[in-house]
N, C-alpha and C positions, 0 to 999 in steps of 0.2 A: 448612738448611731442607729438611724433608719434599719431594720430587714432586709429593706428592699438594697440596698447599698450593698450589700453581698451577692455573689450569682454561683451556689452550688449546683453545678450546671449536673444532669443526670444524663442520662442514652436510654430514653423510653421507645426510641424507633427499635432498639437492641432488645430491651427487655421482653417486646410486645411480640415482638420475633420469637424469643424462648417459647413465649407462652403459647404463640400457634403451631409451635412444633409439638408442646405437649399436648395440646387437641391432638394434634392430628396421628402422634403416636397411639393416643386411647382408640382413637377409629382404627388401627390394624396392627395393635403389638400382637404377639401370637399367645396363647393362653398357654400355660403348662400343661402337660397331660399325669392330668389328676381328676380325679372325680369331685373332687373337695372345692365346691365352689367360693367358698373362704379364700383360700390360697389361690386359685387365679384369679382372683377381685384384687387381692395382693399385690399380684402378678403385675395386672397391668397398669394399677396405679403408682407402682415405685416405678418400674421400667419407663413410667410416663416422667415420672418426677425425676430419673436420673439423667434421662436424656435432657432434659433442661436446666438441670444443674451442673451438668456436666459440657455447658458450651453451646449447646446446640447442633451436638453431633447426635443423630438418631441410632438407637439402637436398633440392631436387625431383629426379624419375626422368632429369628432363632433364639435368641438374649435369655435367658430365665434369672431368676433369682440367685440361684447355685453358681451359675457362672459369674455373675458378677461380683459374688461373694470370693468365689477362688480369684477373680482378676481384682479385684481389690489384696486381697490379702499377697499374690503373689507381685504387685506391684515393684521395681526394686527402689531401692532407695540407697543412695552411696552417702555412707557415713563422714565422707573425707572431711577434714577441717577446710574453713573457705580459706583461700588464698588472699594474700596479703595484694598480689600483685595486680587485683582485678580494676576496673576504675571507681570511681567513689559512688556509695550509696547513702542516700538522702529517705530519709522515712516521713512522712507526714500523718501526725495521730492527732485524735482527739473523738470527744462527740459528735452524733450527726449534726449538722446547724453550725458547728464551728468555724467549718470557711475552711475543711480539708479539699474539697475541689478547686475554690478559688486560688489556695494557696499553693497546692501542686502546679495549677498549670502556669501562675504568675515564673514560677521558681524551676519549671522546666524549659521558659522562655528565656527567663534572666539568666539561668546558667549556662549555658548555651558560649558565651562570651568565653567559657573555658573551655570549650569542647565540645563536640558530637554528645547528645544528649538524649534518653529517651524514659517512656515514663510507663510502668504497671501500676494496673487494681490490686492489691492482694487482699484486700477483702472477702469474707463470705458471701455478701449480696446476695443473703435467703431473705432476709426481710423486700428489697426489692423487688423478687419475684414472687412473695406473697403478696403486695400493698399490686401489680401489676395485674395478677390474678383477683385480688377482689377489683379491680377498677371495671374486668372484665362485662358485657354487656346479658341481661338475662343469667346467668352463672355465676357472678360474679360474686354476690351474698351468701350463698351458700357455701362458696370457694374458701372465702375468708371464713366463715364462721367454722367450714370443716379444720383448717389452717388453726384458726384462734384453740380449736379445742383440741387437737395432736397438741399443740406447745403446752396446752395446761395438762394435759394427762401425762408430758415427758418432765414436767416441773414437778406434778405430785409426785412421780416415781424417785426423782432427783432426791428428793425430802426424805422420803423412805431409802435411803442409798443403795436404791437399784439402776441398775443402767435401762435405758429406753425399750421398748417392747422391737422387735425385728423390724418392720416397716419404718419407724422412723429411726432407727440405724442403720439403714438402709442410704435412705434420705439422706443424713448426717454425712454417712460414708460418700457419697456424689460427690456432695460440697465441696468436703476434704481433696478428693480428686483432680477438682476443679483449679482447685488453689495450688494445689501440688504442682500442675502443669503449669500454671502462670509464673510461679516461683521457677523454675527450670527455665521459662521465659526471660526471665530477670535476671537469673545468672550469666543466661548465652548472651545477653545483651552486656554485660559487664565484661564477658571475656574477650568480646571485640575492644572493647575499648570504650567503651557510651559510657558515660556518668547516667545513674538509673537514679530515677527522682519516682517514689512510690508513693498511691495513697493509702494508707492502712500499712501494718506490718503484723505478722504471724506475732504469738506471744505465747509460752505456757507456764505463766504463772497464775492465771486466774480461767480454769476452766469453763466454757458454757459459756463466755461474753468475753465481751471486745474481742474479737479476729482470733480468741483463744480457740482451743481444743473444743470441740462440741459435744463430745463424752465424758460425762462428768469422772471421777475419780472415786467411782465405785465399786465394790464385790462383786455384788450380787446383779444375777442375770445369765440369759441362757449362752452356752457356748458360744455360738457362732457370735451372738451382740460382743461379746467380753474379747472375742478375737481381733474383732474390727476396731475395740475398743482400742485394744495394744497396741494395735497396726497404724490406728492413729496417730496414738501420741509419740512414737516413735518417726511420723513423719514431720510431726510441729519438732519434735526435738532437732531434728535435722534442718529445718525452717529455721528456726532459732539461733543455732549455732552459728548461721551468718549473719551476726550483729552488721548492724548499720553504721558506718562512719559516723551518722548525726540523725538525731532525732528532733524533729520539730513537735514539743508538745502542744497543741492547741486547748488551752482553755476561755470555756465559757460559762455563763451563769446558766440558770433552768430557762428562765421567762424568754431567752434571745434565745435559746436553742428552739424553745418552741413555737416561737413565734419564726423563726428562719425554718421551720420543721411543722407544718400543721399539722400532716398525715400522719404523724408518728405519735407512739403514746405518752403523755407525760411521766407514768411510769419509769418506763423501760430509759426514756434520757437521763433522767433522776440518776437511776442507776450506774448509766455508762459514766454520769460526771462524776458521779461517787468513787469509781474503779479510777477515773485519768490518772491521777496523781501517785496512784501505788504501782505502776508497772513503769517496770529498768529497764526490756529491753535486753536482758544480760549486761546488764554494765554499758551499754551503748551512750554517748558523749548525748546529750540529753538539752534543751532550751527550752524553757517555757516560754510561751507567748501569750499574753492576754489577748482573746481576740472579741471583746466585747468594748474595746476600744477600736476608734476611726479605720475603715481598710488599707489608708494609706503608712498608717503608722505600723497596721502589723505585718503589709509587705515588706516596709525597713527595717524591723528587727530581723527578719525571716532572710533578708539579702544579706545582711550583717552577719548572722550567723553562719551561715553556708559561706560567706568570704572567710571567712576564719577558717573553716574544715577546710576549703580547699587549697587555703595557702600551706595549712599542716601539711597536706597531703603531696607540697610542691609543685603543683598548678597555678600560671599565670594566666591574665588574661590576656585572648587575642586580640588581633585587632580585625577581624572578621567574625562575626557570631555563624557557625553552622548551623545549618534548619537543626531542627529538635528533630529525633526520629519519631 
């Protein structure tokens, strides 16, 4: 099957938005009062990089490091077990190139036939606002290459089993954030009643990749990083604990991931197809799908499957489809 035969549809009007909020955050975040010109270079580069991974909500002139370090760690997070009673959740995984956008939204439409329906990213999306920020115009090379060499200096550290240097725990910590709210998202839409159809789902079995934890499971490192550390992974834990009713796994081969994925690195897809096939989920009811066969054929497994979970779950279908929220 053709590439072009897939439409991993992205939201670059969205992404391109972040990134002129984190311009325009560097034009007037307010510096710490410190003499240590280190530390407000610090300053206004993570406060730039939180406010864009964090939504697109600007942080104010007041913001410092410390504060968002106490409002990260004081965040709360409710341990309860998820409710049995909420309406069904649909997960969509796999590599980038797979056909997780085409296949969310085919299956957010098609479900629809049982009910009010609605659909979250819980993805990271830091690779998007990096590949965003290099497309950038004049800055853009320098962005990426700053970007490329923070990930390889938080790799070597990884190797050495230290955790990341402050600023890109920082970083790290945003993300987390970010994701945190969308998933609280994904909830309140369940406790209405919507069947919630996701692309991506939280995972903590394989740290530092696929939607896992982005602090590796290390010692060593200075306080504040190791706190944020903890603070994390007790929020994927809580992530976690509400397994999916069904998990659509998507697999693909390397050559159609990268050919459906130019901008990405062959590497790093390598990698993610290598990770597919070892993550459960928590025991979450799990279907594989070949998706380097026809688009038609892997929308009919993909409906097929979801007809089964939802008849488990005692949902018929109507005879009016409601819009999709």
């Amino acid at each position: 099957m053709a590439p072009d035969d897939w439409d991993e549809r992205g939201t670059p009007d969205h992404r391109f938005t972040e990134v002129k909020i984190l311009l325009h955050d560097l034009s007037c975040v307010h510096q710490l009062q410190s003499s240590d010109r280190e530390s407000r270079d610090v300053a206004v580069i993570a406060t730039s990089s939180i406010s864009c991974a964090c939504g697109c909500h600007r942080l104010s002139n007041d913001c410092t490091l410390v504060q968002f370090v106490n409002n990260f760690l004081d965040s709360e997070i409710a341990m309860q077990a998820p409710s049995s009673a909420m309406a069904p959740l649909i997960a969509v995984i796999g590599c980038d190139g797979s056909g997780k956008s085409t296949v969310c939204e085919h299956i957010l439409e098609w479900i629809g036939r049982y009910g009010p329906a609605g659909t979250v990213h819980l993805g990271k999306q830091a690779g998007n606002v990096g590949r965003s920020l290099g497309r950038l115009p004049l800055v853009g090379a320098a962005m990426e290459r700053l970007i490329r060499r923070k990930s390889d200096d938080v790799n070597d550290r990884i190797k050495e089993d230290k955790q990341p240097s402050l600023f890109p725990a920082l970083v790290i910590s945003a993300f987390t954030l970010r994701r945190r709210r969308r998933f609280k998202r994904m909830l309140a839409l369940r406790q209405r009643g919507l069947i919630v159809v996701t692309d991506r789902f939280p995972q903590l079995e394989i740290p530092g990749a696929y939607d896992g934890p982005g602090f590796p499971e290390a010692s060593q490192g200075s306080r504040p990083v190791l706190a944020l550390a903890r603070h994390e992974h007790a929020i994927f834990e809580w992530m976690a604990n509400h397994r999916p009713d069904l998990v659509l796994r998507l697999n693909v081969d390397l050559d159609t991931a990268c050919a459906r994925k130019p901008d990405h690195r062959r590497e790093a897809l390598s990698r993610k197809i290598a990770v597919t096939p070892l993550l459960t989920y928590s025991g979450a009811q799990i279907v594989d799908i070949d998706t380097n066969q026809p688009l038609a054929n892997v929308l009919k497994e993909a409906e097929a499957a979801v007809a089964r979970v939802m008849a488990e779950r005692g949902y018929a279908v109507k005879e009016e489809n409601p819009r999709a929220a």
